[in-house]
C-alpha positions as CSV (number, residue, x, y, z in Angstrom):
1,X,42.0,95.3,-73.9
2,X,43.5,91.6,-72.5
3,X,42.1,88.6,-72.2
4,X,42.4,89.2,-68.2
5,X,40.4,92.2,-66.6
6,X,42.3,93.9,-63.5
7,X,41.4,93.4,-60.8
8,X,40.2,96.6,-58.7
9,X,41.3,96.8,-54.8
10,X,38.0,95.5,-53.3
11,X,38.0,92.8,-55.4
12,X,41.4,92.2,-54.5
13,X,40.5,92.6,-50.6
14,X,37.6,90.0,-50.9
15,X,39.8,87.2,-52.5
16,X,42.4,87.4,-49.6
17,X,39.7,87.0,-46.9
18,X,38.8,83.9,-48.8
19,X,41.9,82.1,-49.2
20,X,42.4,82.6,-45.7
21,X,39.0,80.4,-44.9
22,X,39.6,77.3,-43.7
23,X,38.9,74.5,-46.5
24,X,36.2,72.5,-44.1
25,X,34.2,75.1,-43.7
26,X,33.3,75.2,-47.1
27,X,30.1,73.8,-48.1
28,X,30.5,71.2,-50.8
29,X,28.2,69.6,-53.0
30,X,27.6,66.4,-54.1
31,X,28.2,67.7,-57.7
32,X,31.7,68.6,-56.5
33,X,34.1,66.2,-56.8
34,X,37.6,65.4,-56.8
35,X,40.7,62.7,-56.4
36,X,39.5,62.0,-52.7
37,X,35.4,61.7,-53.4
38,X,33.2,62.6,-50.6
39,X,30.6,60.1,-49.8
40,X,26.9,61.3,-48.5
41,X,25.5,58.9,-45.7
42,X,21.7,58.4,-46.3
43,X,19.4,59.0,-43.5
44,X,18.5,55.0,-43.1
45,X,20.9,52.4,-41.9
46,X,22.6,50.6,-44.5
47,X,22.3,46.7,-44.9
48,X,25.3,44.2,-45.0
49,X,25.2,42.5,-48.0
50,X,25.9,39.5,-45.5
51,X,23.4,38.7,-42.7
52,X,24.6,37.9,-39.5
53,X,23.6,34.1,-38.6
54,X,19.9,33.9,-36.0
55,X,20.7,32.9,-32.6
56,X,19.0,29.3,-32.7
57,X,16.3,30.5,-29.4
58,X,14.0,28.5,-26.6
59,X,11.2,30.3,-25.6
60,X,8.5,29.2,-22.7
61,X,5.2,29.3,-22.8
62,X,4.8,32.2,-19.9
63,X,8.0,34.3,-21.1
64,X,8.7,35.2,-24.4
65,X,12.4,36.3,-23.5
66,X,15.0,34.4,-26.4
67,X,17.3,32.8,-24.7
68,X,20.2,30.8,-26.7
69,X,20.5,27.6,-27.4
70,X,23.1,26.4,-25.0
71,X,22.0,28.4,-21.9
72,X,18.7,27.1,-22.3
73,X,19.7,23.2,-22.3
74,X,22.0,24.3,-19.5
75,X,19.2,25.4,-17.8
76,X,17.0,22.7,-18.6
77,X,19.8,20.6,-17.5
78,X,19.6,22.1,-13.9
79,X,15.9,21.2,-13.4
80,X,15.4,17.7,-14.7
81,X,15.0,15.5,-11.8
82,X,18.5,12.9,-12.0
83,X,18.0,9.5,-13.3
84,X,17.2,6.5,-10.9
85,X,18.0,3.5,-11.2
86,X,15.4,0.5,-12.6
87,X,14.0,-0.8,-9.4
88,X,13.6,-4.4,-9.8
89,X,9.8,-5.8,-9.0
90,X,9.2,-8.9,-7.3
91,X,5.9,-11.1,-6.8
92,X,5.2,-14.1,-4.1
93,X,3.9,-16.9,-6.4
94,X,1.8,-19.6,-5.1
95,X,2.2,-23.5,-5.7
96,X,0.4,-26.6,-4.9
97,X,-0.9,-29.7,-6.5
98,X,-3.8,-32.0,-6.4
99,X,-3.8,-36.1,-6.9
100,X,-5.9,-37.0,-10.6
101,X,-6.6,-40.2,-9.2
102,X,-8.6,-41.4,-12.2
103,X,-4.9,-40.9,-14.4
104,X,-2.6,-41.4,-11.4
105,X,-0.6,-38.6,-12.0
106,X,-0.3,-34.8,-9.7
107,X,-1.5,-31.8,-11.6
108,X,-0.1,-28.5,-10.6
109,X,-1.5,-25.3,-10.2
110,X,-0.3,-21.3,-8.7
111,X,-1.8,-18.6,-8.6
112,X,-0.2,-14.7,-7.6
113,X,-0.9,-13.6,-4.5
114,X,-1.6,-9.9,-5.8
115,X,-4.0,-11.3,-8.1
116,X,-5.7,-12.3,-4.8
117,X,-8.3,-9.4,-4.3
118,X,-7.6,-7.4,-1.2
119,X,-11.3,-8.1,-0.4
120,X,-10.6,-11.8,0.1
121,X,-8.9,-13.5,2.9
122,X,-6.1,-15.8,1.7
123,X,-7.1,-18.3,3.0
124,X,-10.3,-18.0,1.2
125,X,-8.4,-17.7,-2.2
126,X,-9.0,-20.4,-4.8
127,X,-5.7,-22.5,-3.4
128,X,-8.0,-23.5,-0.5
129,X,-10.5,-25.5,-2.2
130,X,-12.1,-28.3,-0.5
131,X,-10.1,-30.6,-3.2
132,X,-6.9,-29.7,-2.4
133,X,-7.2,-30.3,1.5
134,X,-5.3,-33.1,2.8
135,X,-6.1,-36.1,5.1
136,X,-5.6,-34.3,8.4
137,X,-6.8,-30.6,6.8
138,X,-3.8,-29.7,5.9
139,X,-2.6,-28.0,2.0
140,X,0.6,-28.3,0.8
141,X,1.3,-24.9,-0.5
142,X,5.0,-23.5,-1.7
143,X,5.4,-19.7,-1.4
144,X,8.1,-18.5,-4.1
145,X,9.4,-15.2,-4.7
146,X,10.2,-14.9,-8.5
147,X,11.1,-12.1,-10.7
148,X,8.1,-11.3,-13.0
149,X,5.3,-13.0,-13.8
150,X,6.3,-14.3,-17.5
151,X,6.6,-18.0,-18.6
152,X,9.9,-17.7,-18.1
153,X,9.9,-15.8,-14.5
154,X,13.2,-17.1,-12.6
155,X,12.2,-18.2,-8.6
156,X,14.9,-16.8,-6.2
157,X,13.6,-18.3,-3.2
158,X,10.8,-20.8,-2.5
159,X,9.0,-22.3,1.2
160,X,7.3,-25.6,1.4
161,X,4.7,-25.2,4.4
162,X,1.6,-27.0,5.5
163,X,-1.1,-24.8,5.8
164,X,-3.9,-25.2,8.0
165,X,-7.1,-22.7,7.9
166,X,-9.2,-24.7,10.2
167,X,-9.1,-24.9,13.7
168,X,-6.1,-27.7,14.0
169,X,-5.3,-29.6,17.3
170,X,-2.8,-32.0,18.7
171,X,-3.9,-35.1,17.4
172,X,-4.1,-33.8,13.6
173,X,0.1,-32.6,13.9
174,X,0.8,-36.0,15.4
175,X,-0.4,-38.3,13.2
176,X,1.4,-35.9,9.7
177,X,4.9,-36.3,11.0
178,X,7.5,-37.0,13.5
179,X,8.7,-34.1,13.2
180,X,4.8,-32.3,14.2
181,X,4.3,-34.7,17.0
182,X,7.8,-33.7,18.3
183,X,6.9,-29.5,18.0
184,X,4.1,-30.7,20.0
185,X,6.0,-32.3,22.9
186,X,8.1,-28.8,22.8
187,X,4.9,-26.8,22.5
188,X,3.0,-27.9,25.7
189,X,6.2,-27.3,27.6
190,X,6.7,-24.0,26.5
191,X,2.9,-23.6,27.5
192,X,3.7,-24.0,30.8
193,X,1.6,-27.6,30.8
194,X,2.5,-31.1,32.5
195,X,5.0,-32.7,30.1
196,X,4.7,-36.0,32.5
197,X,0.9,-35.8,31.4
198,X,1.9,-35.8,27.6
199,X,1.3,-39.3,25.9
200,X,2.4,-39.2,22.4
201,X,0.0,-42.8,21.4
202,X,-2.8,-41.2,23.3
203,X,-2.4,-38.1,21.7
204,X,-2.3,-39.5,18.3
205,X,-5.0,-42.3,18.3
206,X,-7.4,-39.9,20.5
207,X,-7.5,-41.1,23.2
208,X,-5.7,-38.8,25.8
209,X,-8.1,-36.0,27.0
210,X,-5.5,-33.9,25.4
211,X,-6.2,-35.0,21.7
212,X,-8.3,-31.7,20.8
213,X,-6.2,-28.6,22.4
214,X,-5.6,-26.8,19.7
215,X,-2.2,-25.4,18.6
216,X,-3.1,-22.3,18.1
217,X,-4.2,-21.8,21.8
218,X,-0.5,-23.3,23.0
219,X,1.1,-20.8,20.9
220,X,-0.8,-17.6,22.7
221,X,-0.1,-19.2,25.9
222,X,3.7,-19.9,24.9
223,X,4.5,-16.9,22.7
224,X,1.4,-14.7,23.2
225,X,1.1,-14.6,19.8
226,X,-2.6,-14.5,19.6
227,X,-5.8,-14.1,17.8
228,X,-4.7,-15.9,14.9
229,X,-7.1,-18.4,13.3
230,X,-4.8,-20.2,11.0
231,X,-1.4,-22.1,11.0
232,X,1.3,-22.1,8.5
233,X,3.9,-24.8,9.5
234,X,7.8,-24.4,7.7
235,X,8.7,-28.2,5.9
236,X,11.3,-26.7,4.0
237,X,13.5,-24.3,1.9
238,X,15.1,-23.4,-1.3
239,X,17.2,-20.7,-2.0
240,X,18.3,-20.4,-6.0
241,X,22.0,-19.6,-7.1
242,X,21.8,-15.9,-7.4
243,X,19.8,-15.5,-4.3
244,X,20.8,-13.5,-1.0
245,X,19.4,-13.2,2.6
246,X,17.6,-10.1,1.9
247,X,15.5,-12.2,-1.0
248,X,14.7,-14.9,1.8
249,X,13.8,-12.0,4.1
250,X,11.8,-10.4,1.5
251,X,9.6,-13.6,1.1
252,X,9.1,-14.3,4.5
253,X,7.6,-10.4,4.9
254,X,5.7,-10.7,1.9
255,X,3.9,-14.0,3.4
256,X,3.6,-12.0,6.7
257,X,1.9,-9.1,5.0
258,X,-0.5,-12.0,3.1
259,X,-1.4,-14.3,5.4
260,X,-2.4,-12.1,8.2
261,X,-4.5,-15.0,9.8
262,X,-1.6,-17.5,10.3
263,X,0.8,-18.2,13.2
264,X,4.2,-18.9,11.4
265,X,6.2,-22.0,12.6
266,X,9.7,-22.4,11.6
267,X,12.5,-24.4,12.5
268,X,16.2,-22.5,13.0
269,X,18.1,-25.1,10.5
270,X,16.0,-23.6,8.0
271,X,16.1,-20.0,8.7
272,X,20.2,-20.5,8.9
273,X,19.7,-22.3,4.9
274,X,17.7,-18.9,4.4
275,X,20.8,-16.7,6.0
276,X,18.2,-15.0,8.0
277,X,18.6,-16.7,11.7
278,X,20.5,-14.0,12.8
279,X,17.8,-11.4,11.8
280,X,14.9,-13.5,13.3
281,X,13.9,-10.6,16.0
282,X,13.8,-7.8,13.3
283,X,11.7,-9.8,10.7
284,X,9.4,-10.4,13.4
285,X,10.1,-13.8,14.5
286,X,10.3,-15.0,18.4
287,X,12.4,-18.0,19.4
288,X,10.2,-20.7,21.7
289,X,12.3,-20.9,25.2
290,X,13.0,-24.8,24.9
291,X,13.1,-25.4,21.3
292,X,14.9,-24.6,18.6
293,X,12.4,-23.1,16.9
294,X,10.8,-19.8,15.6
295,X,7.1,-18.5,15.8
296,X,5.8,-15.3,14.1
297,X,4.7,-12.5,13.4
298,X,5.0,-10.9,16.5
299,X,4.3,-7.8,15.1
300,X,1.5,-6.6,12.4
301,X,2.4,-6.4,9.0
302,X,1.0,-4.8,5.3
């Protein structure tokens, strides 16, 4: 018998009907193998051998969502309030000085008016010590707006006034100055009073019954500027390199809003040196009807 049995016919009838089975169908094993390998996937997912790269994340403290990086700064962006400009900060400084007789020399002093407390009247404030007062009442104070209040603060603009905070009268402004004696003249004739009655010598020595009105009763009749206790009197002006109008207006408001006892008295030459003449009505300021010269506030202030 041969090495190779014969095949009888249902063998030979099996074998056809598989060759004629299509070669996917068949069911392989992993044991099986051949020049094009089959490869089993595993039920879990594989892992790269390379992680991807974390998404760099901002997360709030109500919502835990990851957002990236750059939409979150862009978002951020959106909701920060813009960037304003440094305002600049200003203070009204206060100067005067007394006499040291004893060493013949002045000896200065200031103080900052918002260092004043709000409690005190100004013209109760240390500057108005019985010391300081001059020989007809009067203080020499200098109001200056400066920068800061360092050693080294820069003044912008600065007013040279008399200050009374007593009841002052004619006689007192005409023996000061020239310059008060004439005010006075204009005064009393903006009033509506007599000037043929006026005598400037009577006035000044006492003698006219007129000696005692006092100026702040002229100036309600004149301006009707009135219940105002105190008088602060204009002698002169500085304005520092650098400076503009709205600095000048500035100071004059901030005395305003400070010394809210005082009539203000100023002449126009020095309003023009402070670029503010043409402003006078909106600052507050009324002009006398014969005189070239300014009374305030007309208005409150502070």
């Amino acid at each position: 018998m041969s090495g190779h049995q014969k095949k009888g016919p249902l063998e030979l009838e099996i074998a056809a009907r598989l060759s004629s089975v299509p070669s996917s169908s068949v069911a392989t094993s992993p044991s099986i193998s051949s020049s094009n390998d089959i490869k089993l996937e595993s039920s879990s997912p594989t892992t790269s051998s390379k992680p991807e790269p974390e998404a760099d994340s901002v997360q709030s403290s109500s919502n835990t969502t990851t957002i990236p990086k750059q939409q979150a700064a862009k978002s951020d962006d959106s909701k920060r309030p813009a960037k304003k400009n440094k305002v600049e900060k200003y203070y009204l400084e206060v100067k005067w000085y007394e006499y040291d007789i004893d060493n013949n020399k002045d000896i200065y002093h200031s103080l900052f008016v918002d260092d004043v407390p709000k409690s005190t009247k100004f013209s109760n404030s240390q500057a108005f010590l019985k010391k300081y007062e001059g020989e007809n009442h009067e203080y020499h104070l200098t109001f200056c707006l400066v920068d800061s209040k360092s050693e080294h603060r820069n003044i912008l603009v600065e007013i040279g006034t008399y200050y009374w905070n007593l009841p002052i009268n004619l006689m007192h402004f005409h023996i000061l100055s020239q310059d008060l004696a004439n005010f006075c003249r204009k005064l009393w004739v903006a009033a509506g009073k007599n000037e043929d009655v006026y005598c400037d010598m009577s006035i000044e020595f006492g003698e006219s019954k007129y000696s005692k009105v006092e100026i702040k009763k002229l100036i309600g009749t004149a301006t009707g500027i009135k219940r105002k206790s105190d008088i602060l009197y204009v002698k002169d002006v500085k304005v520092y390199p650098g400076s503009t109008a709205q600095d000048a207006k500035m100071l004059v408001e901030m005395m305003f809003k400070k010394c809210t006892s005082a009539s203000f008295i100023v002449y126009e030459v020095d309003l023009k040196k402070l670029g503010i003449n043409e402003m006078y009505a909106t600052i507050g300021l009324q002009k006398m009807k014969n005189f070239d010269c300014y009374i305030g506030p007309t208005r409150k202030f502070g």
